[in-house]
N, CA, C and O atoms as a GROMACS GRO file, in nm:
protein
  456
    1UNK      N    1   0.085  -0.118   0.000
    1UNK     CA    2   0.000   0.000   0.000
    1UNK      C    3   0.089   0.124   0.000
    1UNK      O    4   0.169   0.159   0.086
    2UNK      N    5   0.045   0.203  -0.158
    2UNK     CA    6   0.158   0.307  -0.091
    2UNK      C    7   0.080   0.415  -0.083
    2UNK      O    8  -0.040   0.412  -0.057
    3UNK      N    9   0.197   0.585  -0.119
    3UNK     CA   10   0.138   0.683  -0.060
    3UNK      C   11   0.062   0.746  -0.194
    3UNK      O   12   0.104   0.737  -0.310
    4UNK      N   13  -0.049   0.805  -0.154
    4UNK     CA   14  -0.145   0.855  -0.289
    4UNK      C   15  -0.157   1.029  -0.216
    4UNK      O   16  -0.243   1.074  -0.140
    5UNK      N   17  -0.050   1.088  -0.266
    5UNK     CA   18  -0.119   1.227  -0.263
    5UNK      C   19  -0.241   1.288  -0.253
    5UNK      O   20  -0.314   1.233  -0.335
    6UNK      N   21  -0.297   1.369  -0.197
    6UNK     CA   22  -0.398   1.410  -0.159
    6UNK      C   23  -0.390   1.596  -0.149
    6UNK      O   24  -0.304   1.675  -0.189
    7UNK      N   25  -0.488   1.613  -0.095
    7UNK     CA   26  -0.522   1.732  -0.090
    7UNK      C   27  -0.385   1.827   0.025
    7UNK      O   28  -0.355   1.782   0.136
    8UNK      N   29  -0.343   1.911  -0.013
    8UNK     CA   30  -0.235   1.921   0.082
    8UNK      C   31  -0.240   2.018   0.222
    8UNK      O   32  -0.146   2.043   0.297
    9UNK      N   33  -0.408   2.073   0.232
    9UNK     CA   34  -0.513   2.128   0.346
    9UNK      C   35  -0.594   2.142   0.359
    9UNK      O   36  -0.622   2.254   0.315
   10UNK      N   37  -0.699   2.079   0.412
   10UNK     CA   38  -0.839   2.081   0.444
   10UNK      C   39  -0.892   2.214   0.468
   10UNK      O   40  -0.971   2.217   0.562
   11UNK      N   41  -0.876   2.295   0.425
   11UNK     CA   42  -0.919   2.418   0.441
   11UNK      C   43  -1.075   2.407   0.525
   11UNK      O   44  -1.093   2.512   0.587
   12UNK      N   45  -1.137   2.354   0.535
   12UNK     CA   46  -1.247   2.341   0.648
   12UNK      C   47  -1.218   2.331   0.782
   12UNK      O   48  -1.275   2.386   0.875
   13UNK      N   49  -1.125   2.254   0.783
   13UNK     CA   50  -1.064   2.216   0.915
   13UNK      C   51  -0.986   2.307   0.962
   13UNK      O   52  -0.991   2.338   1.080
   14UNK      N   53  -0.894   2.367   0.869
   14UNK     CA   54  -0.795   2.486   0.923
   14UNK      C   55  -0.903   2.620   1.000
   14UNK      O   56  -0.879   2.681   1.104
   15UNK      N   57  -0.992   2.633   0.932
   15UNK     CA   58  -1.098   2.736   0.936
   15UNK      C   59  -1.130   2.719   1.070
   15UNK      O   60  -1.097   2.795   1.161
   16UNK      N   61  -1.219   2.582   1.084
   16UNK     CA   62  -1.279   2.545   1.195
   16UNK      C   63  -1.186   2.575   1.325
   16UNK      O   64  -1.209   2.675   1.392
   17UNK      N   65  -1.099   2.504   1.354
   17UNK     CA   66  -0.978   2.529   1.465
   17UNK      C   67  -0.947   2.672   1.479
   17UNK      O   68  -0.926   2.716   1.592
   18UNK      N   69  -0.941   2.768   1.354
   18UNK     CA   70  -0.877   2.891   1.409
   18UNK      C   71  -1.034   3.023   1.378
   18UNK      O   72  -1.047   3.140   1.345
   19UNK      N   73  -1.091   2.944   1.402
   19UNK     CA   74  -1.278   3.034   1.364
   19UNK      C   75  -1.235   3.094   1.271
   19UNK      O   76  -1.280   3.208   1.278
   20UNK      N   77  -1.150   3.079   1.156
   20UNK     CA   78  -1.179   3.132   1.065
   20UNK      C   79  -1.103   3.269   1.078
   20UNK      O   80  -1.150   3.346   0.994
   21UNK      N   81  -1.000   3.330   1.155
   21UNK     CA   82  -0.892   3.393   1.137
   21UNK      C   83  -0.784   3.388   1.093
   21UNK      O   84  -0.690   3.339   1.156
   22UNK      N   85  -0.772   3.451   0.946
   22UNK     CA   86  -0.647   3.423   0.818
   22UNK      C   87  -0.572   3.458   0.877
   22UNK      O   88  -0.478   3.472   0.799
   23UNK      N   89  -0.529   3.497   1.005
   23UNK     CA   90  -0.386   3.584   1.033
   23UNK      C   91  -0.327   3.482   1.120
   23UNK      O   92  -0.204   3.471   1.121
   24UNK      N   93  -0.416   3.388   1.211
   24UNK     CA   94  -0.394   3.281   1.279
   24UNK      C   95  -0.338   3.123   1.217
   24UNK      O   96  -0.254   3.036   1.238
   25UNK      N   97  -0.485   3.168   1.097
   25UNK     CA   98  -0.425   3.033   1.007
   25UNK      C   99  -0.288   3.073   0.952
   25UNK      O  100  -0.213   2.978   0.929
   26UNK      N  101  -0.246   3.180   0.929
   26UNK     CA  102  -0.122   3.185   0.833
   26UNK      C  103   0.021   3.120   0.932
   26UNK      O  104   0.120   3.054   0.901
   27UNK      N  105  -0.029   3.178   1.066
   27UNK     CA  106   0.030   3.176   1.200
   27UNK      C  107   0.058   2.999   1.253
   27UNK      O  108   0.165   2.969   1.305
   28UNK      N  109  -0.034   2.913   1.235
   28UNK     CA  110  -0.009   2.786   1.254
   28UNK      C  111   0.044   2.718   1.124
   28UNK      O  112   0.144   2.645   1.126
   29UNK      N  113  -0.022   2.742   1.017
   29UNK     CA  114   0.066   2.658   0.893
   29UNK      C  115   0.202   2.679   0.885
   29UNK      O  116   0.270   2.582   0.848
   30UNK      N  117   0.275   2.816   0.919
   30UNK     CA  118   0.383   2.806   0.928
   30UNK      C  119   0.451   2.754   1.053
   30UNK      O  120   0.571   2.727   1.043
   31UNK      N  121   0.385   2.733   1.183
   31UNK     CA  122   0.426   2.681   1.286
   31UNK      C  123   0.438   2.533   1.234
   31UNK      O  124   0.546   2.478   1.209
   32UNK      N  125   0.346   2.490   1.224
   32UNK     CA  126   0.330   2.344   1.174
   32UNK      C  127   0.446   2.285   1.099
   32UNK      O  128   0.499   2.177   1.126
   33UNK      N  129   0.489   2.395   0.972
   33UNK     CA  130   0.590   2.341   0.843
   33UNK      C  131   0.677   2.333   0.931
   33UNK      O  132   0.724   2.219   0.936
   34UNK      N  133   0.754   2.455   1.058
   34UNK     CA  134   0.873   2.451   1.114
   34UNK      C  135   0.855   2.284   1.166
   34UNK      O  136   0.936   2.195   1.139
   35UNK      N  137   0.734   2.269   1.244
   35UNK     CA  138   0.726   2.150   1.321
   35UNK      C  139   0.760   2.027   1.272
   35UNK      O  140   0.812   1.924   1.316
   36UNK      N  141   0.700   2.083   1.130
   36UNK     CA  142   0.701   1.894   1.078
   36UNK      C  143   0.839   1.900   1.021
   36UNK      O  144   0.899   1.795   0.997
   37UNK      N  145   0.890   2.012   1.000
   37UNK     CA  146   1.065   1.984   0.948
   37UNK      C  147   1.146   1.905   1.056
   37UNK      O  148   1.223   1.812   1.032
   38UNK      N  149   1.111   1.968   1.205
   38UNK     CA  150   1.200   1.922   1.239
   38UNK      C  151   1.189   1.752   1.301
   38UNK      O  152   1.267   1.670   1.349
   39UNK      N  153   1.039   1.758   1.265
   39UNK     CA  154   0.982   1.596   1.262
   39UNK      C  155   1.072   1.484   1.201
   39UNK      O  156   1.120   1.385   1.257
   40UNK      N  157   1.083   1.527   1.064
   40UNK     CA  158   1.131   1.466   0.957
   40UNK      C  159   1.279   1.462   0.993
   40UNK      O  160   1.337   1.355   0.971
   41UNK      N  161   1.332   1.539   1.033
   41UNK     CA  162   1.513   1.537   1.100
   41UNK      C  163   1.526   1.420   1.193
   41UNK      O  164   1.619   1.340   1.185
   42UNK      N  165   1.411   1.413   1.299
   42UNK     CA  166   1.421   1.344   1.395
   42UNK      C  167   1.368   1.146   1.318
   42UNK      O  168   1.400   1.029   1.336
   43UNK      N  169   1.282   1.220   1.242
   43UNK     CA  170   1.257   1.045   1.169
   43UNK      C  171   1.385   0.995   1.106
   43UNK      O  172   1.402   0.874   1.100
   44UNK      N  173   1.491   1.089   1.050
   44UNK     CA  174   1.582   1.050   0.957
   44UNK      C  175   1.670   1.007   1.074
   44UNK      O  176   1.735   0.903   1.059
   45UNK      N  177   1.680   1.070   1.181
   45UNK     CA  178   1.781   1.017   1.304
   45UNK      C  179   1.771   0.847   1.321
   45UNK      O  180   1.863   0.765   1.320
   46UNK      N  181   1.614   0.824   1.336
   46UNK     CA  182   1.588   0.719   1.366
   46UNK      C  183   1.602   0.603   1.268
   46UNK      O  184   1.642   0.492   1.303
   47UNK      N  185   1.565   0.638   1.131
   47UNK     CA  186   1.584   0.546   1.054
   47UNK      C  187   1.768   0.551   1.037
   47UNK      O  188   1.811   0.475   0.950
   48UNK      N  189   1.859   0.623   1.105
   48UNK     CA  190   1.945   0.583   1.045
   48UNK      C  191   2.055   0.493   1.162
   48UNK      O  192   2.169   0.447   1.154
   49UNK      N  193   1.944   0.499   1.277
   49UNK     CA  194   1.979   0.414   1.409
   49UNK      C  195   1.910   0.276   1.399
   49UNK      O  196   1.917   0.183   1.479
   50UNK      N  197   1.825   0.288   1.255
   50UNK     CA  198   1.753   0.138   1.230
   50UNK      C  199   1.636   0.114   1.392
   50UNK      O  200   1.610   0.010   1.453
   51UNK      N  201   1.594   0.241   1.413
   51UNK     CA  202   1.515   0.275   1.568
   51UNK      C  203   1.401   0.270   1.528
   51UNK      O  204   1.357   0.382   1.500
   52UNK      N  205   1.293   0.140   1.506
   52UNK     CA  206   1.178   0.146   1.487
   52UNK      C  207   1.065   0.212   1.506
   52UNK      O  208   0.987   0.272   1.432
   53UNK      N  209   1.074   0.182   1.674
   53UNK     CA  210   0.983   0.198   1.774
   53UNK      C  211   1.007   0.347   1.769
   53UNK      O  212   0.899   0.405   1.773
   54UNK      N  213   1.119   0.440   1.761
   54UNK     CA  214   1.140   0.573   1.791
   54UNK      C  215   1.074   0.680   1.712
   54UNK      O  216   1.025   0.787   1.750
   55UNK      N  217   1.087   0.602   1.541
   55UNK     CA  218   1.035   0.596   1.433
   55UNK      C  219   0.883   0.619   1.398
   55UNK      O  220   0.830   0.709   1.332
   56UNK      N  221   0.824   0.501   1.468
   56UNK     CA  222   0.689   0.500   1.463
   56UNK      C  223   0.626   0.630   1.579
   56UNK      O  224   0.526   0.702   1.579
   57UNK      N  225   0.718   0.615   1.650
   57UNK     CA  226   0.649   0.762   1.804
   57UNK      C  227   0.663   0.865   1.742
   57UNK      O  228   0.564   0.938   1.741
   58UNK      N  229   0.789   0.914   1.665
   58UNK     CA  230   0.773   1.048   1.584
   58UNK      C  231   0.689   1.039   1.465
   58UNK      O  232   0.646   1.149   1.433
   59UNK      N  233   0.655   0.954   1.397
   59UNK     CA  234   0.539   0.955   1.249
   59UNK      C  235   0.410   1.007   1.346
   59UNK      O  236   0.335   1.099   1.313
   60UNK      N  237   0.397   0.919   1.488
   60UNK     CA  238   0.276   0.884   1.485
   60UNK      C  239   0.235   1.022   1.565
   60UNK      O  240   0.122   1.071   1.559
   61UNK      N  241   0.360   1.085   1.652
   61UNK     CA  242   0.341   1.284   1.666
   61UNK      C  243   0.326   1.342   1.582
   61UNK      O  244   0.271   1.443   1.627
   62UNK      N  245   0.337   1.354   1.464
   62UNK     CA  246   0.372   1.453   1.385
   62UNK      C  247   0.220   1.379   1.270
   62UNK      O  248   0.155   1.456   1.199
   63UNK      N  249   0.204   1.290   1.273
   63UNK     CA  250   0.066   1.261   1.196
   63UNK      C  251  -0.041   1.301   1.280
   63UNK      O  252  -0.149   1.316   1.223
   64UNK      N  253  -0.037   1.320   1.397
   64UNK     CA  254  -0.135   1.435   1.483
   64UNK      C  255  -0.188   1.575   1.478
   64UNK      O  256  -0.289   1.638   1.448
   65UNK      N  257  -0.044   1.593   1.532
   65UNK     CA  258  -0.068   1.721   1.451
   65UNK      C  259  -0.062   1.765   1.316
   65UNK      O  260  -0.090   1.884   1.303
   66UNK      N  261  -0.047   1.732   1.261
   66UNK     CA  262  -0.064   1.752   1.094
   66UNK      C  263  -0.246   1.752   1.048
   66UNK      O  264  -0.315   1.826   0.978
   67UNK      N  265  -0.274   1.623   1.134
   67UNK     CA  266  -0.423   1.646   1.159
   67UNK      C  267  -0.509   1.707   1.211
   67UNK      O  268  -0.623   1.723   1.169
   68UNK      N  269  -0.446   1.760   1.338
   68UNK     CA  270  -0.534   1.862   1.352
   68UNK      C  271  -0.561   1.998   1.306
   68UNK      O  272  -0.649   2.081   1.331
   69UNK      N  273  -0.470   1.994   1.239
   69UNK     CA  274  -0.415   2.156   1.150
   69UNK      C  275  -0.551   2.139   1.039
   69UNK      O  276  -0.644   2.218   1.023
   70UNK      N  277  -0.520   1.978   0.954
   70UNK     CA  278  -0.569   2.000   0.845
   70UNK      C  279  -0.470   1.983   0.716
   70UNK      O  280  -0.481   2.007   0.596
   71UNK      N  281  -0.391   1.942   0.782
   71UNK     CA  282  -0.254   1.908   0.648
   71UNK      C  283  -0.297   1.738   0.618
   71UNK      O  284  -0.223   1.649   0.659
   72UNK      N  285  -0.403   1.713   0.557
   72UNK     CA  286  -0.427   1.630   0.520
   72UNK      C  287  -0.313   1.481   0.435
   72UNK      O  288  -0.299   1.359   0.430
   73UNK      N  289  -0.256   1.621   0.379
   73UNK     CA  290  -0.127   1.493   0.288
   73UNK      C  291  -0.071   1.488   0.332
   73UNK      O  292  -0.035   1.374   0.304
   74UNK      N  293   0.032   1.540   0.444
   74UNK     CA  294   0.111   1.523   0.544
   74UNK      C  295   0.062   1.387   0.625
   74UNK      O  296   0.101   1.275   0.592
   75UNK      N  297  -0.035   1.416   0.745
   75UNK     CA  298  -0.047   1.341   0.794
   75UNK      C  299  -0.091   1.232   0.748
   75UNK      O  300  -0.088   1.143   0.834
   76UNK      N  301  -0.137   1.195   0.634
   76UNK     CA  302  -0.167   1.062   0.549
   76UNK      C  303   0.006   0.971   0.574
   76UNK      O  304   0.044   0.871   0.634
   77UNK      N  305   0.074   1.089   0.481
   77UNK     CA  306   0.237   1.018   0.449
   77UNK      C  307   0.259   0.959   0.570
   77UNK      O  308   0.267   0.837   0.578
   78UNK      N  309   0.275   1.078   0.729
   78UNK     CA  310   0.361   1.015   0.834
   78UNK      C  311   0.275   0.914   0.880
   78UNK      O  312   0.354   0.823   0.906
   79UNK      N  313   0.130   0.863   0.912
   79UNK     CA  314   0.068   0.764   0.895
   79UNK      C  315   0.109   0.642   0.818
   79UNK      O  316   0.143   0.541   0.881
   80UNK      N  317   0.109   0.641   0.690
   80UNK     CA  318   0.212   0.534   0.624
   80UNK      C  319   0.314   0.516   0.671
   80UNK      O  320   0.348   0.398   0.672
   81UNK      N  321   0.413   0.619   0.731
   81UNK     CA  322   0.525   0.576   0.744
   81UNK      C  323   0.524   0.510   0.912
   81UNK      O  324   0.613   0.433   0.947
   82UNK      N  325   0.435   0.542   0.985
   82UNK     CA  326   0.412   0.492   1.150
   82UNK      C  327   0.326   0.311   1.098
   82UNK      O  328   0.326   0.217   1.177
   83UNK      N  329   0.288   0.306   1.014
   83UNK     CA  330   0.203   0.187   1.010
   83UNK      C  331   0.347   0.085   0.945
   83UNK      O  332   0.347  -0.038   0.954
   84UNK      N  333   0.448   0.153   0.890
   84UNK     CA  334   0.554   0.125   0.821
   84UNK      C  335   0.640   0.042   0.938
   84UNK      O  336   0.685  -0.072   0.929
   85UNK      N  337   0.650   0.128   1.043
   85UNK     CA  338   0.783   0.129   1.116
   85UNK      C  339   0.669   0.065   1.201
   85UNK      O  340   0.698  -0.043   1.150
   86UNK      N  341   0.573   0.036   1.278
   86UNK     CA  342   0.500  -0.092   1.341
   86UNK      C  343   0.524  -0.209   1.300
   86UNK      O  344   0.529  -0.306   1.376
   87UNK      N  345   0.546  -0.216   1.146
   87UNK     CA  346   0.573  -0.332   1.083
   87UNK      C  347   0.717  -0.359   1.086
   87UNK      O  348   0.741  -0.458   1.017
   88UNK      N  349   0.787  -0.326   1.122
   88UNK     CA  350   0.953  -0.297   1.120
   88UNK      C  351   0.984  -0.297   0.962
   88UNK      O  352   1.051  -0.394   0.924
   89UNK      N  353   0.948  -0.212   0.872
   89UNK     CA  354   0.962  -0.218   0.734
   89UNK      C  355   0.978  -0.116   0.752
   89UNK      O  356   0.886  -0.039   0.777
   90UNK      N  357   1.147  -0.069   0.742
   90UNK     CA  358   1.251   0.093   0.778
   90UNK      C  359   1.226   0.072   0.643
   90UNK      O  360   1.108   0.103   0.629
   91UNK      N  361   1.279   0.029   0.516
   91UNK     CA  362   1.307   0.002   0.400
   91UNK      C  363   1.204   0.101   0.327
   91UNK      O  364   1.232   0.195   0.252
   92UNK      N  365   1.142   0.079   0.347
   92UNK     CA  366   0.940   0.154   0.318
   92UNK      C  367   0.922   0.266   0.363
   92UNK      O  368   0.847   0.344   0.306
   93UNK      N  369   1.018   0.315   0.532
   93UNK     CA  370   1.003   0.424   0.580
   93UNK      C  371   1.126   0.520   0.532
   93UNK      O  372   1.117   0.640   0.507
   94UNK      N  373   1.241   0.441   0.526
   94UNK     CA  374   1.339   0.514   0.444
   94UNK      C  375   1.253   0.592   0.286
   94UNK      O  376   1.251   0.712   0.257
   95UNK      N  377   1.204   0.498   0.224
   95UNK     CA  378   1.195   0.558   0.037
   95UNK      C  379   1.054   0.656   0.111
   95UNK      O  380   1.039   0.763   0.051
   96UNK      N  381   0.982   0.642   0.193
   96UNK     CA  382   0.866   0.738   0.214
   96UNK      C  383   0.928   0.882   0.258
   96UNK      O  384   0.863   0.981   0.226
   97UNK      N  385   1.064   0.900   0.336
   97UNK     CA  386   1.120   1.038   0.378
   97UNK      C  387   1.140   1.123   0.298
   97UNK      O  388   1.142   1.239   0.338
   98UNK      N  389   1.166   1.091   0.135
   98UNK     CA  390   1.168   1.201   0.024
   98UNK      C  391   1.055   1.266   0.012
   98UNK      O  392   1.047   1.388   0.016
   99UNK      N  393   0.956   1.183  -0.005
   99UNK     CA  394   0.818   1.242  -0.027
   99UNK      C  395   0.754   1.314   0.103
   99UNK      O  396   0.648   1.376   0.093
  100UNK      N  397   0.842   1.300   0.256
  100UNK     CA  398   0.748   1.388   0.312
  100UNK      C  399   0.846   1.498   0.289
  100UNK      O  400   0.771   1.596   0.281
  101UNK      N  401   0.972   1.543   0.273
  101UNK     CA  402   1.033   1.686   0.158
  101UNK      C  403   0.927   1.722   0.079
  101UNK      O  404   0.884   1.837   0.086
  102UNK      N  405   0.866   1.622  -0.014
  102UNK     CA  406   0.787   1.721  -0.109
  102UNK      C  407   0.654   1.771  -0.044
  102UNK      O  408   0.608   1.885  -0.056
  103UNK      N  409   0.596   1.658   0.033
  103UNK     CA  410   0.461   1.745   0.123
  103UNK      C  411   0.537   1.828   0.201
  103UNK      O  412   0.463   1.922   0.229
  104UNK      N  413   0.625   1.840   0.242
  104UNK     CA  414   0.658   1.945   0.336
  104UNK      C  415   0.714   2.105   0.229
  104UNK      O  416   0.724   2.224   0.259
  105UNK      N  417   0.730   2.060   0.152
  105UNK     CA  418   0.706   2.179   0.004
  105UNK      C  419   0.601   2.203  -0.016
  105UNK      O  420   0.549   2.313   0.001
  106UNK      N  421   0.550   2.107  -0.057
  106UNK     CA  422   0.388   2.152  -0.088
  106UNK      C  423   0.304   2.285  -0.008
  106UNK      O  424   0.262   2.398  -0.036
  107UNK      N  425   0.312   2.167   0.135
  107UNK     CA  426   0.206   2.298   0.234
  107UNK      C  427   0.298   2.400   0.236
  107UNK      O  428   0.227   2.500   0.241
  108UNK      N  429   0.435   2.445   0.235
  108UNK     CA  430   0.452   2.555   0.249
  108UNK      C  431   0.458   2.629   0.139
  108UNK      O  432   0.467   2.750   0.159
  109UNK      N  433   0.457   2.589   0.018
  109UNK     CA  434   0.419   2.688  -0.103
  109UNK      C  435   0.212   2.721  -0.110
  109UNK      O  436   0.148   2.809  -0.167
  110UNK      N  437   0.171   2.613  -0.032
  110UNK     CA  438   0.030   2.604   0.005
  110UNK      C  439   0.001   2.749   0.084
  110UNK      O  440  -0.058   2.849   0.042
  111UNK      N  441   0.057   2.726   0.197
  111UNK     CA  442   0.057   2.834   0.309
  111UNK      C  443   0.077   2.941   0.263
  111UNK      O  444   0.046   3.030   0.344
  112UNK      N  445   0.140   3.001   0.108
  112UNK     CA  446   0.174   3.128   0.055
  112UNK      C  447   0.058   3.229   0.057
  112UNK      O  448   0.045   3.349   0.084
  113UNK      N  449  -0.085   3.044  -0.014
  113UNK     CA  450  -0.207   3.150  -0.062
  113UNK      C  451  -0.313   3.159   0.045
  113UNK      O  452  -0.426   3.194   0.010
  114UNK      N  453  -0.292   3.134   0.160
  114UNK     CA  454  -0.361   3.208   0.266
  114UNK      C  455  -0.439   3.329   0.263
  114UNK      O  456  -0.488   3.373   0.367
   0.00000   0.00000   0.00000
């Protein structure tokens, strides 16, 4: 099962959480991108300690919040990659870390049109 791109913010959801203040939403999407960057640093730590379990705790933080924001394709990816590293299949979570670079491009060229 792999990863199928998706929508890269629920814009309903972002709305909902911040009632609908663009200055707030602009305010968490960029909190979020810092967040999930440094998510992705800490997943690459782990996959390169072959650290499963460490692996799956940071996908499965950072696929949280990604959800509650509303970063829909984000938290899909680190989801795959936590259901990945449950399975001890690093191999799967290794080739999935490029692509969260490009969702993590995405929402922040996303976050421009706020």
């Amino acid at each position: 099962m792999g990863f199928e791109p998706t929508a890269v913010i629920d814009m309903a959801q972002l709305r909902n959480i911040t009632l609908d203040d663009e200055e707030l939403m602009k305010e968490i999407v960029a909190a979020l991108v810092d967040d999930a960057a440094s998510q992705i640093g800490k997943l690459r730590e782990a996959l390169e300690r072959a650290d499963a379990g460490e692996c799956a705790r940071v996908a499965h933080s950072a696929r949280g919040a990604c959800g509650n924001v509303g970063a829909v394709s984000l938290a899909a990816l680190f989801s795959s990659i936590e259901r990945d590293a449950r399975g001890g299949n690093l191999p799967a979570c290794r080739s999935n870390l490029s692509l969260l670079h490009q969702e993590l491009d995405r929402l922040r060229n996303q976050s421009q049109l706020i």
